[in-house]
LUMTI-95735 format. One record per residue (C-alpha): residue number from 1; x, y, z. Coordinates in steps of 0.02 Angstrom, whole numbers, always signed. Example, Ala and Ser with C-alpha at 12.3 -4.5 7.8 and 13.67 -1.06 7.14 Angstrom:
LUMTI-95735
+-----+--------+--------+--------+
|  nr |     xx |     yy |     zz |
+-----+--------+--------+--------+
|   1 |   +615 |   -225 |   +390 |
|   2 |   +684 |    -53 |   +357 |
+-----+--------+--------+--------+
This chain:
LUMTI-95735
+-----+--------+--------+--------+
|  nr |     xx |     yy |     zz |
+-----+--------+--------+--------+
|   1 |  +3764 |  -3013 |  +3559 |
|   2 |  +3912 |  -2919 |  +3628 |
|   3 |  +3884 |  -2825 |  +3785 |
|   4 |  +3956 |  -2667 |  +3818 |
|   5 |  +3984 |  -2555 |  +3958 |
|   6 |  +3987 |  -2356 |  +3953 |
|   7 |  +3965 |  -2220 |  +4066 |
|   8 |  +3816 |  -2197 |  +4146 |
|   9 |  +3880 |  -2034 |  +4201 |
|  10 |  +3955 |  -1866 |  +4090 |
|  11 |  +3978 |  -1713 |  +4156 |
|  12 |  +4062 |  -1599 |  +4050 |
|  13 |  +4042 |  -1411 |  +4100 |
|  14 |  +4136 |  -1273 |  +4196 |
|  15 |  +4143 |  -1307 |  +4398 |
|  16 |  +4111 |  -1494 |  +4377 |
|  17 |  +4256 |  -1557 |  +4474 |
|  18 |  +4182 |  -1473 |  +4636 |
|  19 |  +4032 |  -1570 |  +4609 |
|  20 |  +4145 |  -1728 |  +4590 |
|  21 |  +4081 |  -1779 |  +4782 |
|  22 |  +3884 |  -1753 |  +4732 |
|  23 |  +3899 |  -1886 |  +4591 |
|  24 |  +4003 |  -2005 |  +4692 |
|  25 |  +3847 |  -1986 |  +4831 |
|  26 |  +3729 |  -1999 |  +4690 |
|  27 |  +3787 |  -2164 |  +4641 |
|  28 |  +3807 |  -2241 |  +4830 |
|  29 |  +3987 |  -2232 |  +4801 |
|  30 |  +4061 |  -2168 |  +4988 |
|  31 |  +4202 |  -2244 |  +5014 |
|  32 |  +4332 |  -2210 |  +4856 |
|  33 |  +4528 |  -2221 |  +4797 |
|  34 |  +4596 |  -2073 |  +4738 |
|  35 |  +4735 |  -2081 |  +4621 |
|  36 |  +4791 |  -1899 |  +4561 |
|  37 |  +4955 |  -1847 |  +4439 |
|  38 |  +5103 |  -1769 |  +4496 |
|  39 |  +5121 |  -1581 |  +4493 |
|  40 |  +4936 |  -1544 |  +4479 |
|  41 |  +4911 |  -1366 |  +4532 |
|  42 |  +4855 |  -1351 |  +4726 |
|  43 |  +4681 |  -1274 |  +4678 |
|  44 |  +4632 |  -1416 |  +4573 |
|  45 |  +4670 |  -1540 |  +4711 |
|  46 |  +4592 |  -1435 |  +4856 |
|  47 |  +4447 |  -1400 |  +4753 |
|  48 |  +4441 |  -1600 |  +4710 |
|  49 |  +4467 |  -1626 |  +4896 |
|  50 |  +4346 |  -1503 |  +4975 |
|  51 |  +4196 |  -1558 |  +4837 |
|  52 |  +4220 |  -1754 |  +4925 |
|  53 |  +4234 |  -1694 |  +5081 |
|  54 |  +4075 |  -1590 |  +5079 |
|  55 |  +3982 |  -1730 |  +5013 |
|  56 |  +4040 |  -1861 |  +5148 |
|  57 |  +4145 |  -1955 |  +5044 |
|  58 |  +4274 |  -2050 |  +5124 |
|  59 |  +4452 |  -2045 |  +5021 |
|  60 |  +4523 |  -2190 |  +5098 |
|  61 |  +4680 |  -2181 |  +4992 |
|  62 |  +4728 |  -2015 |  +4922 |
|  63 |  +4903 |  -2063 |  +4808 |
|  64 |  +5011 |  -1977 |  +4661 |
|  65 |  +5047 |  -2093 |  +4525 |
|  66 |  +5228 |  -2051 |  +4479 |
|  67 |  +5246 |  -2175 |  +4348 |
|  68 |  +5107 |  -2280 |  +4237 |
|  69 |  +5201 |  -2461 |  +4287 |
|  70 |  +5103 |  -2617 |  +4276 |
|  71 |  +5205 |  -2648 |  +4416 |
|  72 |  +5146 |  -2522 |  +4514 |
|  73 |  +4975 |  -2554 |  +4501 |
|  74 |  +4987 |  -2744 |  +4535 |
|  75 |  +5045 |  -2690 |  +4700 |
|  76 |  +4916 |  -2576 |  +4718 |
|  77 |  +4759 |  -2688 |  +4694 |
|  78 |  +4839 |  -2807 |  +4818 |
|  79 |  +4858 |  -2657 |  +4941 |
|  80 |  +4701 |  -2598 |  +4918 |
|  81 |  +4613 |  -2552 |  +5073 |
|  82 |  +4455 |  -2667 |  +5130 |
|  83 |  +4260 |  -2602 |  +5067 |
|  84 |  +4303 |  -2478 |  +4929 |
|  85 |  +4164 |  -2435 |  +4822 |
|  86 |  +4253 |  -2351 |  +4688 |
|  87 |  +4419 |  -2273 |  +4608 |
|  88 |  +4448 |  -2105 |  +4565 |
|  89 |  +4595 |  -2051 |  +4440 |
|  90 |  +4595 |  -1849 |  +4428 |
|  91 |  +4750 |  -1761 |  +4306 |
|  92 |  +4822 |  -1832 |  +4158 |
|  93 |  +4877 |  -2001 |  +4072 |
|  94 |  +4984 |  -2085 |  +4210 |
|  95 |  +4861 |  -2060 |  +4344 |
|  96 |  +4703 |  -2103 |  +4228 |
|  97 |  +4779 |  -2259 |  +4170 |
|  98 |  +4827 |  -2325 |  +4338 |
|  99 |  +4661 |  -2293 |  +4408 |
| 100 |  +4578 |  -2354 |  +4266 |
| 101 |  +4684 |  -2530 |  +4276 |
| 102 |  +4668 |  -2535 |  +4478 |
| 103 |  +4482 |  -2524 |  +4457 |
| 104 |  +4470 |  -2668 |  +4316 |
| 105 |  +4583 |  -2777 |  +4421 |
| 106 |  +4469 |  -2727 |  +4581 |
| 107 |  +4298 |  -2742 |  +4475 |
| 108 |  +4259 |  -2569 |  +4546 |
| 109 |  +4183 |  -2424 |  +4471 |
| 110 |  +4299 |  -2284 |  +4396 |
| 111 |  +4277 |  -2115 |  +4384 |
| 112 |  +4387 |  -2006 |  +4279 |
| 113 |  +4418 |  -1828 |  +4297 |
| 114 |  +4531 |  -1767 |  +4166 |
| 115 |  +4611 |  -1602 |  +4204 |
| 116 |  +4659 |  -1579 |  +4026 |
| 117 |  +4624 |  -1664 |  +3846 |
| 118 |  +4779 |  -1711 |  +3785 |
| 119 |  +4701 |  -1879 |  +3707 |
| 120 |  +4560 |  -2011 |  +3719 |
| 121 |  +4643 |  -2102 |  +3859 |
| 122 |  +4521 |  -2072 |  +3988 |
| 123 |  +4386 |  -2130 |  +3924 |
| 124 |  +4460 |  -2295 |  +3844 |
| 125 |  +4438 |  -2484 |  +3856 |
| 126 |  +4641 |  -2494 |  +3871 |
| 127 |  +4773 |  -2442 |  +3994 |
| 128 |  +4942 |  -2375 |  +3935 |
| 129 |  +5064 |  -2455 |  +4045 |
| 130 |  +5235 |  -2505 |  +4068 |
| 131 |  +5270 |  -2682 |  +4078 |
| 132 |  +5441 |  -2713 |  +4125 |
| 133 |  +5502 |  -2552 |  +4028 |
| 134 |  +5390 |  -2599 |  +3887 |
| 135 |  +5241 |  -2498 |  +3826 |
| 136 |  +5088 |  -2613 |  +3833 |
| 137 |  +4890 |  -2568 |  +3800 |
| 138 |  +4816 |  -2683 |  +3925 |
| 139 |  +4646 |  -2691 |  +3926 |
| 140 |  +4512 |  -2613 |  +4046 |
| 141 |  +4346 |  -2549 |  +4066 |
| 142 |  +4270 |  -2403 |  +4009 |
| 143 |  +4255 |  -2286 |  +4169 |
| 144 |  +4070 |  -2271 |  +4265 |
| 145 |  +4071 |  -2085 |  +4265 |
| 146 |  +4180 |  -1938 |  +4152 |
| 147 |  +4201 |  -1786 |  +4253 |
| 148 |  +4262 |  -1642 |  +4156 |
| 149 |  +4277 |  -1473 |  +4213 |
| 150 |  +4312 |  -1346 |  +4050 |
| 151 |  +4370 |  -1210 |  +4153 |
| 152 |  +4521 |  -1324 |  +4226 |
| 153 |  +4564 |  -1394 |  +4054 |
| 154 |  +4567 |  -1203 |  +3986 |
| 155 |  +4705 |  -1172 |  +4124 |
| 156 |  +4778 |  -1309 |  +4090 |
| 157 |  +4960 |  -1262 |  +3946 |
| 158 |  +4846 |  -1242 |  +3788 |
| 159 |  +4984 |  -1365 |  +3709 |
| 160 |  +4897 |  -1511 |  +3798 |
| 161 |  +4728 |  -1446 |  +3692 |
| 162 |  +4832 |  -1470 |  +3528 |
| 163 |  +4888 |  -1616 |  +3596 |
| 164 |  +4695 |  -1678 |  +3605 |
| 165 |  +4653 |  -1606 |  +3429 |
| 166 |  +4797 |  -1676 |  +3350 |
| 167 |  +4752 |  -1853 |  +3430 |
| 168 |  +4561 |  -1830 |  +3368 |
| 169 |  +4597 |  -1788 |  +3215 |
| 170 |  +4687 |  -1939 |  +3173 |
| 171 |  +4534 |  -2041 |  +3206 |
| 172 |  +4505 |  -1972 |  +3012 |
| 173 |  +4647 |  -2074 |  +2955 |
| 174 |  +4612 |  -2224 |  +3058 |
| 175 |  +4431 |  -2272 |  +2989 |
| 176 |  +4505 |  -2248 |  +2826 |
| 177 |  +4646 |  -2390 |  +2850 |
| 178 |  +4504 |  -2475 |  +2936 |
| 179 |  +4397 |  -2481 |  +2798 |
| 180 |  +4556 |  -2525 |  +2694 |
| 181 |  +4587 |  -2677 |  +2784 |
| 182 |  +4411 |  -2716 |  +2744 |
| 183 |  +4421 |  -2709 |  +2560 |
| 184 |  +4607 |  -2790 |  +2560 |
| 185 |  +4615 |  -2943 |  +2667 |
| 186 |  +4397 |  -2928 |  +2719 |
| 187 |  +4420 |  -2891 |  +2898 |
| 188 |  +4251 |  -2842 |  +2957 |
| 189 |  +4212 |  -2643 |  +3014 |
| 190 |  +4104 |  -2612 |  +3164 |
| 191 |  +3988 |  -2477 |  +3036 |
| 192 |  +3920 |  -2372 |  +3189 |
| 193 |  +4075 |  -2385 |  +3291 |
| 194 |  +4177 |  -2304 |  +3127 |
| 195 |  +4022 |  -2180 |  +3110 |
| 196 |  +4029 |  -2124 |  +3280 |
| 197 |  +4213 |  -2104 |  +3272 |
| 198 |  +4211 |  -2003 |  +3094 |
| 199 |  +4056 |  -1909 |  +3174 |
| 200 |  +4150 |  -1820 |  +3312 |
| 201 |  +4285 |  -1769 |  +3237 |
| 202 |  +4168 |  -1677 |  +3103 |
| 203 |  +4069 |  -1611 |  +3257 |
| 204 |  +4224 |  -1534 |  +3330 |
| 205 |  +4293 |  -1474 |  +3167 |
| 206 |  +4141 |  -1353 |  +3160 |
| 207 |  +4208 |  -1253 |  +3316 |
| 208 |  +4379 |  -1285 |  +3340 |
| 209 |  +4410 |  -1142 |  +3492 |
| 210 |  +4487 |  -1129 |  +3646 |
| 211 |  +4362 |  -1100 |  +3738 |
| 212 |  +4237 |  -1167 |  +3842 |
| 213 |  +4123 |  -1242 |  +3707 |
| 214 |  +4263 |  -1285 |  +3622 |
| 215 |  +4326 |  -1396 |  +3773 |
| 216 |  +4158 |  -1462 |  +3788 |
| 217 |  +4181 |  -1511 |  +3610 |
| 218 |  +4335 |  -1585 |  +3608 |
| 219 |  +4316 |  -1677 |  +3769 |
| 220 |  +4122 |  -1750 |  +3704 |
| 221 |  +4214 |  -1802 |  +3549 |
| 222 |  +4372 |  -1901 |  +3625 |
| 223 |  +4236 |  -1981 |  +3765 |
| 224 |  +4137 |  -2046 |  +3599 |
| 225 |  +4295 |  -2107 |  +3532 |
| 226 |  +4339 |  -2228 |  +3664 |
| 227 |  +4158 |  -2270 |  +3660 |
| 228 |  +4170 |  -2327 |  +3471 |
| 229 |  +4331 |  -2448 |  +3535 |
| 230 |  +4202 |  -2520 |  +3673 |
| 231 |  +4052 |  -2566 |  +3543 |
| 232 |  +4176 |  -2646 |  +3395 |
| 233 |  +4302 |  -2721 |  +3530 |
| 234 |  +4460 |  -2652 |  +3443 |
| 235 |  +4548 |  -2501 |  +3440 |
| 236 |  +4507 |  -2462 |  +3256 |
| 237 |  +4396 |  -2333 |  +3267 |
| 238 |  +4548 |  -2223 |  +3332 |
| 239 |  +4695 |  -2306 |  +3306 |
| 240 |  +4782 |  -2337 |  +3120 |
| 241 |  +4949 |  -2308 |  +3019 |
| 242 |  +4974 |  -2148 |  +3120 |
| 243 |  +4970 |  -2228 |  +3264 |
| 244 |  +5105 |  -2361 |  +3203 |
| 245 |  +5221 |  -2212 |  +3176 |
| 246 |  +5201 |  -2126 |  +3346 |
| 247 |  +5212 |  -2303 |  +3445 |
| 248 |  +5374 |  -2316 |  +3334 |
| 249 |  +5430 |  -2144 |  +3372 |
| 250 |  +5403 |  -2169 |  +3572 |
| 251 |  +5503 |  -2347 |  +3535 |
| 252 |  +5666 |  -2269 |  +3459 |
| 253 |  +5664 |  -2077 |  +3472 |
| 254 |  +5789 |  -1986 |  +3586 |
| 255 |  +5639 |  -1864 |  +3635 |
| 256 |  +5472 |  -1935 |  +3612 |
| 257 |  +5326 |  -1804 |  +3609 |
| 258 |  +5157 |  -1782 |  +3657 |
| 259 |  +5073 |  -1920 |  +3581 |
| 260 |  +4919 |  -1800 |  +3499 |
| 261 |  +5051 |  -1694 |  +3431 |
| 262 |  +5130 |  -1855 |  +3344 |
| 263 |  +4982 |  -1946 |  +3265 |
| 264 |  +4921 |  -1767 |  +3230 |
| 265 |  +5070 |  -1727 |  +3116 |
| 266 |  +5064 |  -1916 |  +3063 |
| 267 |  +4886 |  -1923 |  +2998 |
| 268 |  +4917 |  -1789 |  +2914 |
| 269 |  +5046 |  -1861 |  +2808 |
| 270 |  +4982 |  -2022 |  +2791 |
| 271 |  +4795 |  -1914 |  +2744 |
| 272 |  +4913 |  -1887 |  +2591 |
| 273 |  +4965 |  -2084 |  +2572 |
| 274 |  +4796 |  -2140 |  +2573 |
| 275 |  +4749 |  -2018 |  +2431 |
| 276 |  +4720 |  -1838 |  +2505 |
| 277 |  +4535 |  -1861 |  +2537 |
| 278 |  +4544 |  -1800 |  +2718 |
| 279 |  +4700 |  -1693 |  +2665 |
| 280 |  +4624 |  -1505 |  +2663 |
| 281 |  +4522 |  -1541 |  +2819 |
| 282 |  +4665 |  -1572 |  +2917 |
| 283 |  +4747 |  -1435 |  +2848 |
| 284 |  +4615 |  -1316 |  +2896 |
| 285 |  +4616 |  -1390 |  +3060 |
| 286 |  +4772 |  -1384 |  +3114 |
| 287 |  +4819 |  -1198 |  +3043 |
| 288 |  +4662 |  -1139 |  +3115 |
| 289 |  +4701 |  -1211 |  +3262 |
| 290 |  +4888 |  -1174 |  +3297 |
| 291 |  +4922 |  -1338 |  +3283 |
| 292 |  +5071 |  -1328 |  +3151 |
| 293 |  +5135 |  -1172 |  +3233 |
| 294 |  +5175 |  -1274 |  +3404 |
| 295 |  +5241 |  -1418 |  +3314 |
| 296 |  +5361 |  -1274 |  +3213 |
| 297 |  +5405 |  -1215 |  +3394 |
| 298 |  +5487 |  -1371 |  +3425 |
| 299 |  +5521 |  -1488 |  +3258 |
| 300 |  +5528 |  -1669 |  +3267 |
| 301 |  +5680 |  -1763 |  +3180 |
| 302 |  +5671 |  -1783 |  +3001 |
| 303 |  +5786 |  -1927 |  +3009 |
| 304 |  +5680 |  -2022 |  +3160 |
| 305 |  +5526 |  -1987 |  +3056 |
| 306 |  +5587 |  -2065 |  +2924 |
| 307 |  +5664 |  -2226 |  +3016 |
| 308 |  +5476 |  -2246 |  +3107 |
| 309 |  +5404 |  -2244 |  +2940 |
| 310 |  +5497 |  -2391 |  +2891 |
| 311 |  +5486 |  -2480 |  +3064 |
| 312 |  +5288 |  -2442 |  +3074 |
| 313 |  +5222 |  -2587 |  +2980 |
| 314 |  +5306 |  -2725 |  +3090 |
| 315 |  +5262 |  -2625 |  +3276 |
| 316 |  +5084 |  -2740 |  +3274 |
| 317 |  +5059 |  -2902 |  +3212 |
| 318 |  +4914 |  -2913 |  +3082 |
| 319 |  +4867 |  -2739 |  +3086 |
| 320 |  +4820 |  -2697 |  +2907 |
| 321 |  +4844 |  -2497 |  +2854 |
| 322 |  +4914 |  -2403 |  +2718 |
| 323 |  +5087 |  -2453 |  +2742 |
| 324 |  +5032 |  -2609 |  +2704 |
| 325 |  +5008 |  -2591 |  +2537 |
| 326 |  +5184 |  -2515 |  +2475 |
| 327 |  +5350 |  -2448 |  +2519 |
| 328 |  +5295 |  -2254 |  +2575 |
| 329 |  +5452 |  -2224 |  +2644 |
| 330 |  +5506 |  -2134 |  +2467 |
| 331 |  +5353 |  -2054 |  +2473 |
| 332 |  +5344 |  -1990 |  +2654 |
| 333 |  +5525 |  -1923 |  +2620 |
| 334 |  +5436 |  -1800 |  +2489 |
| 335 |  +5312 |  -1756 |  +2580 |
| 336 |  +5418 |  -1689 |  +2730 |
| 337 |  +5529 |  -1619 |  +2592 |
| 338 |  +5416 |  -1524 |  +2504 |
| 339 |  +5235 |  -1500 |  +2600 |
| 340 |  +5237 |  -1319 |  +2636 |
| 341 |  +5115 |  -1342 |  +2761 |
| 342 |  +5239 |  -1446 |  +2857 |
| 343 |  +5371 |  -1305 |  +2820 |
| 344 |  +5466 |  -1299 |  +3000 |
| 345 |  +5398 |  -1440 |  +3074 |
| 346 |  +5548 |  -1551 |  +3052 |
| 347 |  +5739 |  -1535 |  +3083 |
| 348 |  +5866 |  -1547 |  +2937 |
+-----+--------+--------+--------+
């Protein structure tokens, strides 16, 4: 029987990152590596560093992460200063994913404190990072603790929210090409893992506000998500078709985006490939929302849309979805064409 690992430790609530230092002491963690993002606003940082301090935790290393480099983090873990007991990442995906890849090379406890919820990176079994200029998903461990405070994610640019609902709601359109893959070529699905995974997006769908029980939502539900990769060991819970496209678009676009904002607007298409079951939720979502409305501030490329569409299919070996089964690039050309929800969202 597989064993897993999850956190032992959630705190999702307003004023939990100055309590940051009383679960590091709760766990016998006193001596720790910070690793924070660039440009994080000063009162996040002194309120991160006062809540240690009081505490009597030790930051032995306090760094910024400027870039998410395998490189850099090799050279980290062989830098790392003698009898750490833990590493902290605080901010957003660079800093989180070089933490959480320091602390799997070190076999130390990590503890993530996301200061927004852009997407379920921070509490995932992988590590976005840059191998030689090359996006790679290396794998990792699921962090020890998940420190969220909602009132620094609300003050955090509400586009980064959007971000974190578009990148949720794609989870929809994942299990579905999942569960395709299953019937197609009889790869087997994890049945609680693609539960969990349809479960929270449901749960979040019911109150979709920004606010702070709808940060406590959102944030629960993209935690669970990476949870549902841990127990089936893949990243299908959370990852399908629309994720081919985005991973495509960050491959060849002049101006990649946020990546919730691109499987967001790419489930929702492919929703309508895989036969419009999921279709009118993610509709309702996203106009409720605002979701559409910031995408129609600033369109993608038709044309780059429509040359990751046809590139999708060969970005990962194996890796069964709805593309799989026919041309859709005829199809996808329609849809941007002539979806009046997706009216604006795309350049001529």
């Amino acid at each position: 029987m597989k064993t897993i690992s999850v956190p032992g430790l959630v705190r999702i609530k307003p004023g939990a990152m100055a309590r940051l230092g009383i679960y590091l002491r709760r766990a016998g963690l006193g001596r720790v590596v910070v690793l924070v993002s660039q440009g994080l606003p000063p009162a996040v940082l002194a309120t991160a560093r006062a809540g240690l301090a009081g505490e009597g935790i030790e930051a032995v290393s306090w760094s910024e992460a400027a870039d998410n480099r395998f490189e850099d983090a090799a050279a980290a873990f062989a830098a790392l200063p003698k009898k750490v007991a833990a590493v902290v990442g605080i901010g957003g995906g660079k800093a989180l994913d070089m933490a959480k890849y320091l602390a799997f090379l070190a076999r130390l406890p990590y503890f993530a404190a996301p200061t927004s919820l852009s997407n379920d990176g921070f509490c995932s079994p992988q590590s976005s990072l840059t191998m030689a200029g090359t996006r790679r998903s290396l794998a990792a461990a699921l962090p020890q603790g998940v420190v969220i405070d909602t009132d620094i994610c609300l003050s955090a640019p509400r586009i980064l929210w959007l971000s974190g609902v578009g990148d949720l709601a794609s989870k929809l359109t994942a299990v579905f090409d999942w569960k395709l893959a299953f019937h197609h070529r009889g790869e087997a699905v994890d049945d609680l893992a693609a539960l969990l995974s349809d479960a929270t997006v449901h749960q979040f769908m019911d109150n979709p506000s920004f606010d702070a029980k709808g940060m406590e939502l959102l944030g629960t539900a993209l935690m669970l998500n990476g949870i549902a990769m841990e127990i089936c060991g893949s990243s299908r819970p959370a990852s399908g078709s629309e994720h081919l496209i985005s991973h495509a678009l960050d491959a060849a676009a002049a101006r990649p985006r946020l990546h919730g904002l691109q499987v967001g607007v790419a489930g929702y298409v492919v929703s309508r490939l895989q036969g419009g079951q999921q279709t009118e939720a993610l509709a309702r979502l996203f106009t409720a929302t605002g979701f559409f409305d910031a995408v129609r501030a600033d369109p993608f490329s038709r044309e780059e849309w429509l040359a990751a569409v046809k590139r999708a299919p060969s970005v990962k070996d194996d890796f069964f979805t709805v593309l799989s089964l026919r041309d859709c690039l005829g199809e996808v050309r329609a849809i941007l064409d002539n979806d009046g929800r997706l009216a604006g969202c795309f350049t001529a």
